[in-house]
C-alpha positions in Angstrom: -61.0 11.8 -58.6 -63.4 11.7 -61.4 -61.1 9.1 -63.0 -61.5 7.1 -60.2 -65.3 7.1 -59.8 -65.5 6.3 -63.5 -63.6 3.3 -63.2 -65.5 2.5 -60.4 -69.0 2.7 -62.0 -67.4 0.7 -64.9 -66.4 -2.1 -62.8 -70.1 -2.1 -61.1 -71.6 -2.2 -64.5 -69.1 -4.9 -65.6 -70.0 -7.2 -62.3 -73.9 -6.4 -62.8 -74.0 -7.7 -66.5 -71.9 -11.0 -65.4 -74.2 -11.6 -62.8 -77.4 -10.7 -64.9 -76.1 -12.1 -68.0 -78.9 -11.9 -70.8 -81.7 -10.2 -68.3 -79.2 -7.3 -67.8 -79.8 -5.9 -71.0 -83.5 -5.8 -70.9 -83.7 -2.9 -68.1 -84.1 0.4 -69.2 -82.1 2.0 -66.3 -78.8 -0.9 -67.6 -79.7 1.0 -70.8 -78.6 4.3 -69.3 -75.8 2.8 -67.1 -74.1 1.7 -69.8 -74.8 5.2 -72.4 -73.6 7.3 -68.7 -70.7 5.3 -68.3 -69.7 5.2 -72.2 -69.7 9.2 -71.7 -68.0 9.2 -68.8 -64.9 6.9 -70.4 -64.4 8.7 -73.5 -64.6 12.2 -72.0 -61.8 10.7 -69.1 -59.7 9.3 -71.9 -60.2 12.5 -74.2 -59.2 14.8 -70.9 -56.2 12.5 -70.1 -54.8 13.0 -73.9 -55.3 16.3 -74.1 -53.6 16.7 -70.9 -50.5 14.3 -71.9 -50.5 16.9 -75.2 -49.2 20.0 -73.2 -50.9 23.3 -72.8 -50.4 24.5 -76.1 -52.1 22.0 -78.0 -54.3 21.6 -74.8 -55.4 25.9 -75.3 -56.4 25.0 -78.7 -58.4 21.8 -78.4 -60.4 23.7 -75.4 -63.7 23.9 -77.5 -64.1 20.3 -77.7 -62.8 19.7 -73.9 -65.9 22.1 -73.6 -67.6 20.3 -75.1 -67.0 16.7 -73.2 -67.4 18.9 -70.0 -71.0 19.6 -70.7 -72.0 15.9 -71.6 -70.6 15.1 -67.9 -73.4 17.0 -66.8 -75.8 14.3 -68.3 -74.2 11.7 -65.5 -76.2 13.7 -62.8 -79.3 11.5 -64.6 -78.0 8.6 -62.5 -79.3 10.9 -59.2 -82.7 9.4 -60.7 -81.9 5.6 -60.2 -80.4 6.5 -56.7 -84.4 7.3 -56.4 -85.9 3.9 -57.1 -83.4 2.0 -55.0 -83.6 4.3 -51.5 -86.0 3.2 -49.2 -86.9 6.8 -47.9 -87.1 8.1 -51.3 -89.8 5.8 -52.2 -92.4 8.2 -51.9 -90.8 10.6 -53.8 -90.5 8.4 -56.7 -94.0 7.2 -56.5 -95.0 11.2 -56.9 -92.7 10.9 -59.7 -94.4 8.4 -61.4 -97.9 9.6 -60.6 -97.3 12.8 -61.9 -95.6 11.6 -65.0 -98.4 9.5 -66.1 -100.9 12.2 -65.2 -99.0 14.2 -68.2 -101.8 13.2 -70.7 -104.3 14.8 -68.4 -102.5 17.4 -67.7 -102.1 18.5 -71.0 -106.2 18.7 -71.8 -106.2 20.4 -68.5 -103.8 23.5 -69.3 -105.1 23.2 -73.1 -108.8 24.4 -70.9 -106.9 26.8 -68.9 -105.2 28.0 -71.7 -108.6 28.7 -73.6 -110.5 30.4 -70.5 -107.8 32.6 -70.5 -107.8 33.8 -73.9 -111.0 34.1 -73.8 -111.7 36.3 -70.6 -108.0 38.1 -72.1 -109.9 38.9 -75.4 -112.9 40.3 -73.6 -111.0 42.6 -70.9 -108.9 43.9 -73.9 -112.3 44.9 -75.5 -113.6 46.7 -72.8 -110.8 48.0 -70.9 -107.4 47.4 -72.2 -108.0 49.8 -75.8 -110.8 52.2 -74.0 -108.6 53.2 -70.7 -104.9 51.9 -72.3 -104.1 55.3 -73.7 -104.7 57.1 -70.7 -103.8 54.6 -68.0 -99.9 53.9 -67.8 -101.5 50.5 -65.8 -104.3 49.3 -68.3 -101.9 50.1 -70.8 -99.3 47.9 -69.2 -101.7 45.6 -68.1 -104.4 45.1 -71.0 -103.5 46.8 -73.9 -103.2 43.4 -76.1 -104.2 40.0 -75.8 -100.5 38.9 -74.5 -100.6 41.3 -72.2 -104.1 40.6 -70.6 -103.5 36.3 -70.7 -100.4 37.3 -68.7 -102.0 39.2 -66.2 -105.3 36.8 -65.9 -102.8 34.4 -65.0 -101.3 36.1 -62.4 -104.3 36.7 -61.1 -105.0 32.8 -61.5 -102.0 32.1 -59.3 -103.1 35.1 -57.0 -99.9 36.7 -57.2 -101.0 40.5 -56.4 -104.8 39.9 -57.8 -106.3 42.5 -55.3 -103.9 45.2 -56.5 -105.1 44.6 -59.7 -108.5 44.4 -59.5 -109.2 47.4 -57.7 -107.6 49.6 -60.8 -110.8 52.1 -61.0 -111.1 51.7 -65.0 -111.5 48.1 -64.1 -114.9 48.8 -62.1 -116.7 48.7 -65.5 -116.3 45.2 -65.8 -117.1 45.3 -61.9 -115.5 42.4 -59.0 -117.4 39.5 -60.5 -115.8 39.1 -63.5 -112.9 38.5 -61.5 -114.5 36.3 -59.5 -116.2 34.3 -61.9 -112.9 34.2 -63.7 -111.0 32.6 -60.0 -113.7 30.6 -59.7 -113.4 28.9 -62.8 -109.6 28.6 -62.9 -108.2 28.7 -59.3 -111.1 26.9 -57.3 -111.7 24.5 -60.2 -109.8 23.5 -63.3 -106.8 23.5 -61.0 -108.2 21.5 -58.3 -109.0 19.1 -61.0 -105.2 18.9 -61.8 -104.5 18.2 -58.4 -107.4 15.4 -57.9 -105.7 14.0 -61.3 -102.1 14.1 -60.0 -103.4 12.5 -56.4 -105.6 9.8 -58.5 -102.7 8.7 -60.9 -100.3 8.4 -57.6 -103.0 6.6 -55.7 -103.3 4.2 -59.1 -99.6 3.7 -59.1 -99.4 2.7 -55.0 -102.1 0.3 -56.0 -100.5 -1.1 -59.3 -97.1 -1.3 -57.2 -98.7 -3.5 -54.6 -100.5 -5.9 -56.9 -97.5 -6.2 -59.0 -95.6 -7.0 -55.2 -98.4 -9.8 -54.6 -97.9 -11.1 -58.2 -94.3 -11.3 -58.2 -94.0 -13.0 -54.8 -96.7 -15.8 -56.2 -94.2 -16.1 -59.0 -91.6 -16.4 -56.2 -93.8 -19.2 -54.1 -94.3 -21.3 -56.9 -90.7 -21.5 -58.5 -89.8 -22.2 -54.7 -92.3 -24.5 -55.2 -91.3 -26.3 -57.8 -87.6 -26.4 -56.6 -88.8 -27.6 -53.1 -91.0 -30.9 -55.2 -87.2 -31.2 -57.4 -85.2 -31.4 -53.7 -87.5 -34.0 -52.1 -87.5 -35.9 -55.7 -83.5 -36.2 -55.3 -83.8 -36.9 -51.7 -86.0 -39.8 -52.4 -83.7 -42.1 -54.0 -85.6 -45.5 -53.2 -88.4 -44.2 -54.3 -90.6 -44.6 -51.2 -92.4 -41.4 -50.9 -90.8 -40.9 -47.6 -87.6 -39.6 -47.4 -85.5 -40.1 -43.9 -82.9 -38.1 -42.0 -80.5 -39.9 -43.5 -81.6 -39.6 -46.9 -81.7 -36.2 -46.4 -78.0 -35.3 -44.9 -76.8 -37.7 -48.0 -78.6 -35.4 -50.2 -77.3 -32.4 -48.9 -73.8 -33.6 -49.8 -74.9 -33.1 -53.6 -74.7 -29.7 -55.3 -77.4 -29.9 -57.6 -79.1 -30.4 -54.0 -77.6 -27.4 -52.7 -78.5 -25.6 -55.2 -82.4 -26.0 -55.7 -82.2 -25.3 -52.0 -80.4 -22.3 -52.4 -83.1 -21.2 -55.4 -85.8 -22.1 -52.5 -84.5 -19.4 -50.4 -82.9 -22.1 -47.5 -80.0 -21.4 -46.0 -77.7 -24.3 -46.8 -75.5 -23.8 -43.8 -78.1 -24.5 -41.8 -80.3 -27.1 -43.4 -78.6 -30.1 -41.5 -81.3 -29.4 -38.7 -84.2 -28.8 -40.8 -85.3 -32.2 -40.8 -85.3 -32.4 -37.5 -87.9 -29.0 -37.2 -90.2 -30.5 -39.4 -90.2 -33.6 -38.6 -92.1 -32.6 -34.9 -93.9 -36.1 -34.7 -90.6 -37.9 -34.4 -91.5 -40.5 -36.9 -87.7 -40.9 -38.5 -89.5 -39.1 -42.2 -91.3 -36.5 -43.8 -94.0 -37.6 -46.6 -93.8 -35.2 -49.9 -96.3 -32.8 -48.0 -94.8 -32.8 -44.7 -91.5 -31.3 -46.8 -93.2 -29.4 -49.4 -95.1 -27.4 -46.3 -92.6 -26.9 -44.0 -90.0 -25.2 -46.5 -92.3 -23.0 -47.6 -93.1 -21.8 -44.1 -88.9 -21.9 -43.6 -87.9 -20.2 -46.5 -86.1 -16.4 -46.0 -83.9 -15.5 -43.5 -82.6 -17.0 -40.4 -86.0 -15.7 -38.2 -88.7 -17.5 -40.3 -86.7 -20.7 -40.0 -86.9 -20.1 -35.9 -90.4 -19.5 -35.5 -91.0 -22.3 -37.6 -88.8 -24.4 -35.1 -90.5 -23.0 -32.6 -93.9 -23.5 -34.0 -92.7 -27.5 -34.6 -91.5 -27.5 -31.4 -94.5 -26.7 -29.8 -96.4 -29.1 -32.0 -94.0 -31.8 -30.9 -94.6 -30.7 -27.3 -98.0 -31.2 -27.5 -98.2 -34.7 -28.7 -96.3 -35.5 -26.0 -98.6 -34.2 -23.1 -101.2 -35.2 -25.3 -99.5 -39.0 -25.2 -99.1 -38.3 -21.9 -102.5 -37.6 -21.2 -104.1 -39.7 -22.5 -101.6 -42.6 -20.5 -102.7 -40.8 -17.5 -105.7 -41.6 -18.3 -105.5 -45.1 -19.2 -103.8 -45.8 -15.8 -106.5 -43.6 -14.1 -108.9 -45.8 -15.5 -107.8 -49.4 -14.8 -107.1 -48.0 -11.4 -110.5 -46.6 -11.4 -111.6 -50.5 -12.3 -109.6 -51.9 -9.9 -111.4 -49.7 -6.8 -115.2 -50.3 -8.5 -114.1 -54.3 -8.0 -112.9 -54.0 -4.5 -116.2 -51.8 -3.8 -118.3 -55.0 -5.5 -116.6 -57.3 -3.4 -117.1 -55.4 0.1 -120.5 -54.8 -0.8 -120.8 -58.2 -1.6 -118.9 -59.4 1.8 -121.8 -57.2 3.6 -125.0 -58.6 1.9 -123.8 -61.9 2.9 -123.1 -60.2 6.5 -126.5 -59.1 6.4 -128.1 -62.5 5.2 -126.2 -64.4 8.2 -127.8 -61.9 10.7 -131.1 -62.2 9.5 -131.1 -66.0 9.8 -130.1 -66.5 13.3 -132.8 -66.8 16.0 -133.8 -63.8 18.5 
């Protein structure tokens, strides 16, 4: 079984560096891959001669097979980059992080909480540890040198059994707020200030995560970019600025084609209707901004491109009732035209009417 996984993990690291080429060798976690997977190959091939060697031989080579068994334990490592690459173990890694490049930090801090304990540990000594250690078995235990009394002030730091300790009656010389002052210092401060560190360095590193998310995907948009501008370039073989349907299915049939769509993030299995979602005007061709524009909006999966064909299919809609409209309109008005003459000419007919009535004789 371990055989097998080992070949497995060398065939994954084999198909990796193909596909990475030059790039692969410039992550640190290839780096470990390939030390993990070294391991792993020459303890498989070591275990598989001894084995072919028979017991005897096999009985006296155990120290180095030994040996080769604890360097497997260093492939557990790879646990780590199973980490970075889980989505519901993002977090965790992200504490990970934070915490490591607290480390700096931490280190003053501790250095601090080192030196307050020494220091209340050389004064408790004083006082209590060589007065009451000789007839105390506790003190003695306790307080009777420096070691001793840093490691029981931090216990009592961590609050592990402090009030058991404290109230020691040969300790009431010192009386409770030296204690106190002492948690105070330590428990309620300096290591709330490690905490605030460790939650400000995490908080840094969700931040620094996200910009460098923004910034790669800008990197993303404009080598997309660029390939998009090199696609309508060889689409555009007259020239014209415009590029028509059937430019574009010609174009498709070339792989160089195919393949700065493919680096755009198009699907080229299904860029034969593309031109017909962008182009929602029905004008026969797309100008270089008309293209440039709508592949951006169309690159990624299957779903963008559909909400962008809906989106240009609502735009084409609209032009039509707005053409429609405004046709409506125009016949509306003529129409319109057409009644205010006939109105002219009855009130016409009945002025005259009027005229001839006046004339005649009562």
């Amino acid at each position: 079984v371990d055989i097998c996984f080992t070949l497995v993990f060398t065939l994954e690291l084999l198909v990796r560096a193909r596909s990475e080429r030059l790039a692969f060798m410039w992550d640190g976690w290839n780096i470990m891959d390939i030390v993990l997977v070294s391991i792993s190959l020459v303890d498989a091939v070591l275990s598989l001669t001894a084995i072919g060697k028979g017991k005897g031989q096999g009985e006296n080579r155990s120290s180095e097979l030994d040996m080769l068994s604890v360097m497997r334990t260093l492939r557990v490592a790879r646990v780590v980059r199973v980490l970075k690459v889980l989505t519901f173990c993002k977090k965790l890694w992200l504490l990970t992080v934070g915490v490591m490049d607290a480390m700096r930090a931490l280190v003053w801090a501790w250095t601090l909480i080192g030196i307050i304990i020494y220091i209340f540990a050389i004064l408790i000594t004083r006082t209590v540890g060589k007065v009451h250690g000789k007839t105390d078995p506790d003190i003695h235990e306790q307080f009777s040198t420096v070691a001793r009394s840093m490691f029981t002030m931090f216990q009592i730091m961590t609050l592990d059994g402090w009030p058991g300790i404290v109230r020691n009656n040969d300790l009431r010389a010192l009386g409770d707020a030296f204690f106190f002052f002492f948690m105070l210092v330590t428990t309620y401060s300096v290591m709330n200030v490690i905490v605030a560190v460790i939650v400000n360095n995490t908080l840094e590193q969700a931040t620094n995560q996200k910009a460098e998310l923004v910034k790669q995907k800008d990197i993303e948009a404009r080598k997309a970019g660029e390939k998009i501008r090199e696609v309508f370039r060889a689409t555009d073989v007259d020239g014209s600025g415009d590029i028509t349907k059937e430019e574009f299915l010609a174009a498709l049939k070339r792989p160089e084609v195919q393949e700065y769509l493919s680096d755009a993030g198009i699907d080229v299995r299904q860029a034969e209707n593309l031109f017909d979602i962008l182009d929602y005007d029905d004008s026969g061709s797309l100008d270089a901004e008309e293209w440039t524009t709508g592949v951006m909006r169309a690159r990624g999966q299957a779903t963008a491109k559909d909400i962008l064909s809906l989106q240009c299919n609502l735009w084409r809609n609209a032009a039509k009732i707005r053409a429609d409209i405004e046709a409506l309109c125009r016949r509306v008005d003529v129409r319109m035209r057409t009644v205010d003459q006939e109105i002219q000419g009855m009130y016409a007919s009945l002025r005259s009417m009027q005229s001839s009535l006046e004339l005649e004789p009562t």
